[in-house]
KEKE-3310 file (N, C-alpha, C; in steps of 0.2 Angstrom, whole numbers, plus 5000, padded with zeros to 4 digits):
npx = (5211:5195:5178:5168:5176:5176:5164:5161:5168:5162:5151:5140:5127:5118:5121:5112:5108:5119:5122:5110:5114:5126:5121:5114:5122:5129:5121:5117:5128:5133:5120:5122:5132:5129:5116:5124:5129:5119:5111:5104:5094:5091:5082:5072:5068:5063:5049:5043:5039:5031:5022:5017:5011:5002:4992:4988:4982:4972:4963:4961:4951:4943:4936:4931:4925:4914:4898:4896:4888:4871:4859:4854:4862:4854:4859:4855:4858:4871:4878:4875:4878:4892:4902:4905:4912:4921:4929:4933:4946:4951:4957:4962:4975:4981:4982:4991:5002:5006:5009:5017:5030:5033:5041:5052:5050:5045:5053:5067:5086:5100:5117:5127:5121:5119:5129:5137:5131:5119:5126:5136:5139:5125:5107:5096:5085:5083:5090:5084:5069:5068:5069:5057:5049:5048:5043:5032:5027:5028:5022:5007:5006:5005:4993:4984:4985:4981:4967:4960:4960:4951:4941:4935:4933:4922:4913:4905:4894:4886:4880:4887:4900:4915:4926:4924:4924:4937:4944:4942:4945:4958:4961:4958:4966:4977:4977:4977:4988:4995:4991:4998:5011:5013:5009:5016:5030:5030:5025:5036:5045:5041:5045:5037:5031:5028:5017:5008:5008:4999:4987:4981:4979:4970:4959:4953:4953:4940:4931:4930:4923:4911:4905:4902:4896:4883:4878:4876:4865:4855:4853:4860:4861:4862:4876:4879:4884:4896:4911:4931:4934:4924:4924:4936:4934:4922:4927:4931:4919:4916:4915:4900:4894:4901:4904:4907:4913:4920:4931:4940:4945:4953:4962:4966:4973:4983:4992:4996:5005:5013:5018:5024:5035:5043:5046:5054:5069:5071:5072:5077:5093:5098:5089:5085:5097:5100:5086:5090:5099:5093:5084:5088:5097:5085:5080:5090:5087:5074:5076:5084:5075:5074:5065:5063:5076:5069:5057:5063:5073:5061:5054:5065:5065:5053:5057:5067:5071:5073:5086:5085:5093:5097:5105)
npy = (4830:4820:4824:4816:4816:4831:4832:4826:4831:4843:4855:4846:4854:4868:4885:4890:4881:4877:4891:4889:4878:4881:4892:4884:4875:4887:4891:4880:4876:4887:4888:4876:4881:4891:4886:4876:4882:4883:4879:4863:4869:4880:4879:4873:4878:4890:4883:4880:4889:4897:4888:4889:4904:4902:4893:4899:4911:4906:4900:4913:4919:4910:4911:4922:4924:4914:4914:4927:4930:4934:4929:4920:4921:4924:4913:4919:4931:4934:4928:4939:4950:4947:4944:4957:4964:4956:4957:4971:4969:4960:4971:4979:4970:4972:4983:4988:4981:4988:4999:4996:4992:5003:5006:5001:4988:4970:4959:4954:4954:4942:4949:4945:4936:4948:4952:4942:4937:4942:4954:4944:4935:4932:4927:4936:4935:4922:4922:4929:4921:4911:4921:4930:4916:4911:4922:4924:4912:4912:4921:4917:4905:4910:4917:4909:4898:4906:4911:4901:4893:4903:4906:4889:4891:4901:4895:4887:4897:4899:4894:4876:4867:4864:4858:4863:4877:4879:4877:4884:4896:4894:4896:4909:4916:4913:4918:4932:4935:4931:4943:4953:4951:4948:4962:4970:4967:4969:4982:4986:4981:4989:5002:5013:5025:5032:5041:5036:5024:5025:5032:5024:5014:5019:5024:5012:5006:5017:5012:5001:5000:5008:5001:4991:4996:5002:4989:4984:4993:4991:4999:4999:4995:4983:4987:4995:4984:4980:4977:4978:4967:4960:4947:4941:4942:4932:4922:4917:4912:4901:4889:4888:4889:4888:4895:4897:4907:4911:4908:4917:4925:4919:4912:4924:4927:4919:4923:4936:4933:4927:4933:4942:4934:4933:4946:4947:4948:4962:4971:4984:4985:4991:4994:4980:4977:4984:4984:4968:4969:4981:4970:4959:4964:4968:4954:4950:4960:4958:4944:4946:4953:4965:4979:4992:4993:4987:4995:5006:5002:4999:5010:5018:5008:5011:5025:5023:5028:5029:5028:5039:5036:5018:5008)
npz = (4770:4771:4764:4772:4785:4787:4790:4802:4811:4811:4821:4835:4841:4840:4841:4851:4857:4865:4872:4880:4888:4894:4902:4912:4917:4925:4933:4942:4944:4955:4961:4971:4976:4986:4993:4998:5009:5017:5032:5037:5048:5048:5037:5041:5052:5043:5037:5049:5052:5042:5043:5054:5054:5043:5048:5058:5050:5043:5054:5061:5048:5047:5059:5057:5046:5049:5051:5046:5036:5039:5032:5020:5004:4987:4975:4962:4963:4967:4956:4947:4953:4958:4947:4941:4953:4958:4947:4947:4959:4948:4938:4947:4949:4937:4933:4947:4941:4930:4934:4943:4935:4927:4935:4936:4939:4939:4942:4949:4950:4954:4956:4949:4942:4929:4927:4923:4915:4908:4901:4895:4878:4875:4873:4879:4883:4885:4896:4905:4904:4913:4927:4925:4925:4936:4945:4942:4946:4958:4964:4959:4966:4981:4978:4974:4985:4994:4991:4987:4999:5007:4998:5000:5014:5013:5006:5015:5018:5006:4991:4984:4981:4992:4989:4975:4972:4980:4971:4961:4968:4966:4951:4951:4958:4952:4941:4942:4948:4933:4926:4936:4934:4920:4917:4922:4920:4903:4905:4909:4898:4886:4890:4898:4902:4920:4922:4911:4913:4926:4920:4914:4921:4932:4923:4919:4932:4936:4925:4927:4940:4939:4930:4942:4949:4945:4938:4953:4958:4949:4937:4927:4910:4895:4885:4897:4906:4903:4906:4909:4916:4919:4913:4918:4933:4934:4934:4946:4952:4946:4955:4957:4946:4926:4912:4897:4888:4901:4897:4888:4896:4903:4894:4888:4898:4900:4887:4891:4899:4890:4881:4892:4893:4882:4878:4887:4886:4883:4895:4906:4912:4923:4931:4935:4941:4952:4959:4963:4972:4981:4984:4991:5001:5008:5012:5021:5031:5036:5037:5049:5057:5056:5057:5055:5047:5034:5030:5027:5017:5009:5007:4998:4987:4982:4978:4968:4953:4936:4924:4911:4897:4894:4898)
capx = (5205:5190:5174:5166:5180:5174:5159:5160:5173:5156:5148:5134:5123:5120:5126:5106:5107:5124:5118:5106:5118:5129:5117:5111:5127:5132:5115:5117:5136:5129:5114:5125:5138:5124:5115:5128:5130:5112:5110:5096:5090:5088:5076:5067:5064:5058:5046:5040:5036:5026:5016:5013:5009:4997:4989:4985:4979:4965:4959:4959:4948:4939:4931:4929:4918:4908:4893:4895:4881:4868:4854:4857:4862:4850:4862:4857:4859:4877:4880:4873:4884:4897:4909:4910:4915:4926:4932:4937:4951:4958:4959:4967:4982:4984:4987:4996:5008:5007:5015:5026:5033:5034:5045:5058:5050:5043:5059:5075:5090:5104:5121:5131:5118:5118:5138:5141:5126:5117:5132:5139:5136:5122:5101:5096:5075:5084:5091:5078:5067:5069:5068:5050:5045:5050:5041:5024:5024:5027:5015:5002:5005:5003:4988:4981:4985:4975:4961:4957:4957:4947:4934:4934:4928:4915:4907:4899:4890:4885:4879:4892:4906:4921:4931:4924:4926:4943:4946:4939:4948:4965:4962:4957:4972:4983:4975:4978:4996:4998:4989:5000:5017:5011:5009:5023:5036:5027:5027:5044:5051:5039:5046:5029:5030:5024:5011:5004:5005:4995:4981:4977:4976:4963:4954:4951:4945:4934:4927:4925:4919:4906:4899:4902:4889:4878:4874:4874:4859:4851:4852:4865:4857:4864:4883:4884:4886:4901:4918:4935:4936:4919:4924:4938:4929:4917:4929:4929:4912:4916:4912:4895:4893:4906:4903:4914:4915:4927:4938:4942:4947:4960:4967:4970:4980:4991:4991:5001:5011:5018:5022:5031:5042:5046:5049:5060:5074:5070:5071:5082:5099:5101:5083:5088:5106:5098:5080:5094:5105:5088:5080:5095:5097:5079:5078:5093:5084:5068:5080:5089:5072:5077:5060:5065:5077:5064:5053:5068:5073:5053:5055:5070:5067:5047:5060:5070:5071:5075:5088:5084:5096:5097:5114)
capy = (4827:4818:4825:4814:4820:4835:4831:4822:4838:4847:4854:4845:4858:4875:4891:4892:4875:4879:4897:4888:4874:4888:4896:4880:4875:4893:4892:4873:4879:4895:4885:4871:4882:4894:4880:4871:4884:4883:4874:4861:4869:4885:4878:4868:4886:4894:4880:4881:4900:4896:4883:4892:4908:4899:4891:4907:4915:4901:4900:4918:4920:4904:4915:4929:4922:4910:4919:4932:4933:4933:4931:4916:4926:4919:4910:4922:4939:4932:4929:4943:4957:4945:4945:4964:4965:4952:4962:4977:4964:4959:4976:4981:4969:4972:4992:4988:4979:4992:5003:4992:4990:5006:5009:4997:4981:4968:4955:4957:4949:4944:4954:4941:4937:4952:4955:4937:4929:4949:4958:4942:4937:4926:4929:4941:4931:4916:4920:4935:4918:4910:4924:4931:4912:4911:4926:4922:4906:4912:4925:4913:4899:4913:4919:4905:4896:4911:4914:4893:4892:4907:4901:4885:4894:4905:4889:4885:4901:4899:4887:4876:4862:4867:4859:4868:4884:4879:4877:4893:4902:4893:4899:4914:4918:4912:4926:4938:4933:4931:4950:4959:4952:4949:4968:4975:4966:4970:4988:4988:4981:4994:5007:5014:5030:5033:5044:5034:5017:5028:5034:5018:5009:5024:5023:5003:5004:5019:5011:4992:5003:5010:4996:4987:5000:5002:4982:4983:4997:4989:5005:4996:4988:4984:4989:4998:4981:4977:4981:4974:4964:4953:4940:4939:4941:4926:4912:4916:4909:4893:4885:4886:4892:4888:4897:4894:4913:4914:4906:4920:4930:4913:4914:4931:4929:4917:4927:4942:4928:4923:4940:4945:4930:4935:4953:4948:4952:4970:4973:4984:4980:4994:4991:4975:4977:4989:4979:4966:4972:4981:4964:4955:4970:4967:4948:4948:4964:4953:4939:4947:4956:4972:4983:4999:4994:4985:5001:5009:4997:4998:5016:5017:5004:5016:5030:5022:5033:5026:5031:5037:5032:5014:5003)
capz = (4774:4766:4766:4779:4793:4787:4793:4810:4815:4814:4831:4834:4843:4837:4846:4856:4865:4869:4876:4885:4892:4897:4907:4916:4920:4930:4940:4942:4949:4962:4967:4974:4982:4991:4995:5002:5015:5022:5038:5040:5055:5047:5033:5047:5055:5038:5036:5055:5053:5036:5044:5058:5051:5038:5051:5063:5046:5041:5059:5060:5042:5047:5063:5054:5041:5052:5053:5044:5033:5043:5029:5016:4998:4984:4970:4956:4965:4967:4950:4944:4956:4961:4942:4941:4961:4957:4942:4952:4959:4942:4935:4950:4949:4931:4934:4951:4939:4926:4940:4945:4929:4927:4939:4937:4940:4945:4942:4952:4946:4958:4953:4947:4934:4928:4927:4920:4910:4905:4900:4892:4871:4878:4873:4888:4884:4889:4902:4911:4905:4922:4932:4924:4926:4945:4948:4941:4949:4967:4968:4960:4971:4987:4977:4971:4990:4998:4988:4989:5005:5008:4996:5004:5019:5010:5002:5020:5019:5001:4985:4980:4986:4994:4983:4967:4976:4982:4964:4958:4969:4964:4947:4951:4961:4947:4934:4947:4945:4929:4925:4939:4935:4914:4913:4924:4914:4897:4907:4910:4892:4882:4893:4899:4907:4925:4920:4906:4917:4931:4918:4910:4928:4934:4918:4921:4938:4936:4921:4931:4949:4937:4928:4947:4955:4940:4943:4959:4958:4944:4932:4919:4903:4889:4885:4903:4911:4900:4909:4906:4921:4920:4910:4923:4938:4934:4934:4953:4952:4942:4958:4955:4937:4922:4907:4888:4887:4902:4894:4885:4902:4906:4886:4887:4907:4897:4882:4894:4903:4885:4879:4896:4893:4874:4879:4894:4885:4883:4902:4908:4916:4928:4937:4937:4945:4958:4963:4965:4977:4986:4987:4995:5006:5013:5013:5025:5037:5037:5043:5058:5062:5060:5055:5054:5040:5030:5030:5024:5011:5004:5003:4996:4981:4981:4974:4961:4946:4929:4917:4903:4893:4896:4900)
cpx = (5199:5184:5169:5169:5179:5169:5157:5167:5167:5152:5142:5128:5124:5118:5118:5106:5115:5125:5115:5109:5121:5127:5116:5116:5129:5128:5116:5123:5135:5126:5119:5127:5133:5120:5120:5133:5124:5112:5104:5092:5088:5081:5072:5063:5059:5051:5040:5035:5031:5021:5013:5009:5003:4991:4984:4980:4973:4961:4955:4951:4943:4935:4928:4923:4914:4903:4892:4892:4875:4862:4857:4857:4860:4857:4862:4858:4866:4880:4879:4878:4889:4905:4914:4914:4920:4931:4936:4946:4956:4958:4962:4974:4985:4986:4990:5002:5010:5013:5022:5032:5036:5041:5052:5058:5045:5051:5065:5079:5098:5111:5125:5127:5119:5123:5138:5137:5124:5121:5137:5134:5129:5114:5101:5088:5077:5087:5089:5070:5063:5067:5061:5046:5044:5045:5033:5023:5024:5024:5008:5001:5004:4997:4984:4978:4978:4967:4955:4957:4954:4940:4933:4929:4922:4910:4901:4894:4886:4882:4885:4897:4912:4926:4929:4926:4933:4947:4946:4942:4955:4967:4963:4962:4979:4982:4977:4983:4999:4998:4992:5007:5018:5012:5013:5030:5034:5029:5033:5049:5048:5041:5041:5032:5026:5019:5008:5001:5000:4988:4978:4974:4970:4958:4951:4950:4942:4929:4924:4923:4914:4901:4897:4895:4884:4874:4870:4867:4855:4851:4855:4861:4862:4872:4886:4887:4893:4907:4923:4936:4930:4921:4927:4937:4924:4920:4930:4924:4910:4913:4906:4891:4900:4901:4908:4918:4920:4933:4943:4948:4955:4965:4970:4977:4987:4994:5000:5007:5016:5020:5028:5036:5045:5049:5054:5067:5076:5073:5076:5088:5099:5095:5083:5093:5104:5092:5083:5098:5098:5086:5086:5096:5088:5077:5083:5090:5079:5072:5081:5083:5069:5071:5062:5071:5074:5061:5058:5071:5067:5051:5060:5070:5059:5052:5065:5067:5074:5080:5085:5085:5096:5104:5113)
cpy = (4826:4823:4824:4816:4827:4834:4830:4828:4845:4848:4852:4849:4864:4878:4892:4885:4876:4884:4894:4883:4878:4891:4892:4877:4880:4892:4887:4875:4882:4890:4881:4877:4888:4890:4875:4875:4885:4877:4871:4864:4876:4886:4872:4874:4889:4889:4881:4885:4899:4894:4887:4899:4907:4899:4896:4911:4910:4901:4906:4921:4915:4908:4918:4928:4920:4916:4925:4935:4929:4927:4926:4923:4919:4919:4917:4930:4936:4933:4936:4950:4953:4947:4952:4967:4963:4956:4969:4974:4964:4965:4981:4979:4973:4982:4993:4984:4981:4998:5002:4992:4995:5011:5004:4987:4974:4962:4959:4951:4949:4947:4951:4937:4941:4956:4949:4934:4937:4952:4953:4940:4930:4928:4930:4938:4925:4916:4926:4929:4914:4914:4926:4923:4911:4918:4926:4917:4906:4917:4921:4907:4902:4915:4916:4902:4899:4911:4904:4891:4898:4906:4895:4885:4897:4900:4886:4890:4903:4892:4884:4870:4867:4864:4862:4874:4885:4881:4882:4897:4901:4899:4905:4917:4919:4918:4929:4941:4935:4939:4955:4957:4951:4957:4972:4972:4969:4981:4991:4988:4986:4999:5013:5019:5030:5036:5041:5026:5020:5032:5028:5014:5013:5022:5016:5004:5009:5014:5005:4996:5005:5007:4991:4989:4999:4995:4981:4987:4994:4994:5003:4992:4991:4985:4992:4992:4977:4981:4974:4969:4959:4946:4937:4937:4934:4920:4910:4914:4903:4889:4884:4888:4891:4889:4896:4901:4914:4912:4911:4925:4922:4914:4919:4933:4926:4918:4932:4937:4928:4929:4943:4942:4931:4942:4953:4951:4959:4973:4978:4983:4984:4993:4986:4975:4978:4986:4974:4966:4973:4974:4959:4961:4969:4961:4949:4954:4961:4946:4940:4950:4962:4978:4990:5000:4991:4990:5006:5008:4998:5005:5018:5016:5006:5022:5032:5026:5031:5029:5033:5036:5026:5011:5001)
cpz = (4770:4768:4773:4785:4792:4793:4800:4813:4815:4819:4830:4834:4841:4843:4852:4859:4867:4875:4882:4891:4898:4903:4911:4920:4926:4934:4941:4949:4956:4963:4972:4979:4986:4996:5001:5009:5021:5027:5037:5042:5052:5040:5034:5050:5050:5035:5042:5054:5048:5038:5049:5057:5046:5043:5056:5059:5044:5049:5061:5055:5044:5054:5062:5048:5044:5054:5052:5039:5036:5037:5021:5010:4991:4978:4964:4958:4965:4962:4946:4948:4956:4954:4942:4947:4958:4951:4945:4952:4952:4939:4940:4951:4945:4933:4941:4947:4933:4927:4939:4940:4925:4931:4940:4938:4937:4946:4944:4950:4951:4953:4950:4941:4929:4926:4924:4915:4905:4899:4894:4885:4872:4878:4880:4887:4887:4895:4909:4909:4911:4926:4933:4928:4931:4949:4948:4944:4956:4969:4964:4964:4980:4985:4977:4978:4994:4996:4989:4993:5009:5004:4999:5011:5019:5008:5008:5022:5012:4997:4984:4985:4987:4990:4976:4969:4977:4975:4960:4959:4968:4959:4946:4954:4954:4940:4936:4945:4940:4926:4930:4937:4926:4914:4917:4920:4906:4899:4906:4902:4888:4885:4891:4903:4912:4922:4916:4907:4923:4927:4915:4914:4929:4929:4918:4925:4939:4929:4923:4937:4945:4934:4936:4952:4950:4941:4949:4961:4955:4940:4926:4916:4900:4889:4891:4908:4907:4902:4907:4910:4924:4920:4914:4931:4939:4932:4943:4954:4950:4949:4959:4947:4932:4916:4900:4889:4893:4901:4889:4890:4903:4900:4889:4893:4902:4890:4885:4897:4897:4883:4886:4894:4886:4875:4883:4894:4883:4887:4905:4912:4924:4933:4938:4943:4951:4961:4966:4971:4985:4990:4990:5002:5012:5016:5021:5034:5039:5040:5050:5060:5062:5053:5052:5047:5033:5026:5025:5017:5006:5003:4999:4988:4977:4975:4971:4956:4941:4927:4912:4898:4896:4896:4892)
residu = (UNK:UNK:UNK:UNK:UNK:UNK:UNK:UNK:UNK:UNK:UNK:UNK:UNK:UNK:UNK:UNK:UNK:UNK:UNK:UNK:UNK:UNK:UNK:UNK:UNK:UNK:UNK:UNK:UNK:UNK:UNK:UNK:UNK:UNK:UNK:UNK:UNK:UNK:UNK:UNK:UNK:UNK:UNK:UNK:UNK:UNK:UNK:UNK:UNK:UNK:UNK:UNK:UNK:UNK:UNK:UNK:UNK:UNK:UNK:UNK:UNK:UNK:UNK:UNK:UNK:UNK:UNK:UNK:UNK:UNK:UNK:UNK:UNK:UNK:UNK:UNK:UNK:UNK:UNK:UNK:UNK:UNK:UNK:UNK:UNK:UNK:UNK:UNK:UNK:UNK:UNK:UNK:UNK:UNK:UNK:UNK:UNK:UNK:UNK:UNK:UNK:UNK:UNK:UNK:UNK:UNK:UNK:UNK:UNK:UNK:UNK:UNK:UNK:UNK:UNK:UNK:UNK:UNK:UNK:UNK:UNK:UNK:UNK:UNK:UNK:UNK:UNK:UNK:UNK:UNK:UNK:UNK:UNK:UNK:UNK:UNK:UNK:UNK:UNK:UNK:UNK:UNK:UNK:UNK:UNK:UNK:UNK:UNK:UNK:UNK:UNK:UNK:UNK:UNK:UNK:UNK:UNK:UNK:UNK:UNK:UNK:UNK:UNK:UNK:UNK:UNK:UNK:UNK:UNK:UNK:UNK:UNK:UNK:UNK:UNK:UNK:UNK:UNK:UNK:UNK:UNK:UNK:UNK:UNK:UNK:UNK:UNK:UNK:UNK:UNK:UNK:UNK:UNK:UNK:UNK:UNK:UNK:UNK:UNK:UNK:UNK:UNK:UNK:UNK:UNK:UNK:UNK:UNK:UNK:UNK:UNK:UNK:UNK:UNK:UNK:UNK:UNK:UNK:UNK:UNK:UNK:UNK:UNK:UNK:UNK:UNK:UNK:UNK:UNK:UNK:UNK:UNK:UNK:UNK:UNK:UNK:UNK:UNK:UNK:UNK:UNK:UNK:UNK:UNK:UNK:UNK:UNK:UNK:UNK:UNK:UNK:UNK:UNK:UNK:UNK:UNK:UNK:UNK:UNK:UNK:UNK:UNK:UNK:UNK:UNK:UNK:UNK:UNK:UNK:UNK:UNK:UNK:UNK:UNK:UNK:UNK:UNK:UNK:UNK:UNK:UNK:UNK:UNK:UNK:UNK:UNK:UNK:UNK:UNK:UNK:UNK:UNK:UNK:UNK:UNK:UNK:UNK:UNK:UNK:UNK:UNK:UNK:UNK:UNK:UNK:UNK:UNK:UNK:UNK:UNK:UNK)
# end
């Protein structure tokens, strides 16, 4: 055999886009055949419930603000308390995803994942990829959603259009995001002790609630009004002030976003396996209705306990 049939008997692709095929095929496969047991009529219902739900919740919110600052609020008093409040907030996600992260989560992995793609010889980044990306994007698209149309409403009570606000609050939704499900995966692959993800959270919002009230008083100069959660706080604001500087605070969200998705393969299998199982077990209690096992479920997967050896 010549050389050249050598050659064209050579695989064309190397073993990581094969990997990646592999994987895209099997989810390609399951999507369909799950999928193709769902009734119209039943994702005609979960659309109804959304819309209507939404819609109760904006009219409700759009009451509740109307007129509820009696007393215009001047512009720079705003700016000036509004970042650190607002920072409270994001130094809140990030150590409720420090928690979380801590305890097994925040990504659940269905169980036939986790048995066939995990456990097979196949990057565990490429394929807890998806899952982490899926995760960050549906609770910034809830977060994002809410906070934009909740500014939108504030803006009639304030300086500012409603679509820059609307807009403000998108953004600011999506940090939120990226800082609670960024540092609970980061959490989880560094394998972070409860105790040491529950002191670092405390110590971040007493140090943002401290610089928060010091503004608020007027007592802070200087370095006291410097907390971690400014920078991020005051993109909430963009809708009447943009600054360069908080560009530093959006870097850094997708800074953490990009390290959870490189660490993904760290993650372990068995919180995986198990949040899995839970969350299938709760979706379908939350289908039929049925409260009392939900409650039970959201305790349940509250008093998960780690290995400490790992699978």
């Amino acid at each position: 055999m010549t050389a050249p049939e050598l050659q064209d008997d050579a695989p064309s692709t190397t073993p990581a886009e094969t990997d990646g095929a592999v994987v895209r095929d099997l989810r390609r496969t399951r999507r369909e055949r799950r999928l193709g047991d769902t009734e119209w009529f039943d994702v005609a219902y979960r659309v109804y419930l959304f819309a209507l739900v939404g819609t109760i919740a904006v009219v409700v919110a759009s009451d509740s603000i109307a007129g509820l600052i009696d007393e215009p609020i001047a512009t720079d008093t705003l700016l000036r308390r509004g970042p650190s409040i607002a920072g409270i907030v994001a130094v809140l996600a990030l150590g409720i995803g420090l928690r979380n992260g801590s305890e097994g989560g925040p990504v659940s992995v269905e169980s036939a994942d986790v048995r066939h793609l995990l456990l097979s010889p196949v990057s565990r980044t490429r394929v807890l990829m998806r899952p982490i990306g899926q995760r960050v994007r549906s609770v910034a698209f809830a977060l994002g959603l809410g906070l934009a149309v909740l500014c939108q409403l504030v803006a009639r009570e304030i300086d500012g259009s409603r679509a820059a606000w609307a807009a403000s609050g998108a953004v600011f939704g999506a940090m939120l995001a990226a800082f609670y499900v960024g540092g609970a995966v980061i959490a989880h692959a560094l394998r972070v002790p409860r105790w040491a993800a529950t002191l670092v959270s405390a110590l971040l919002l007493v140090w943002q609630s401290a610089v928060a009230w010091g503004i608020w008083t007027g007592e802070a100069t200087g370095w006291q009004r410097i907390g971690p959660g400014n920078l991020a706080g005051s993109v909430l604001f963009w809708g009447i002030r943009q600054r360069e500087i908080d560009l530093v605070a959006l870097a850094g969200a997708i800074a953490l976003v990009g390290a959870a998705l490189a660490l993904g393969g760290r993650l372990r299998l068995q919180p995986l396996e198990r949040r899995g199982q839970l969350v299938s077990q709760l979706r379908f209690a939350a289908t039929v209705q049925d409260i009392r096992t939900v409650v039970l479920l959201r305790r349940q997967m509250r008093a998960e306990s780690i290995r400490t050896v790992p699978w």
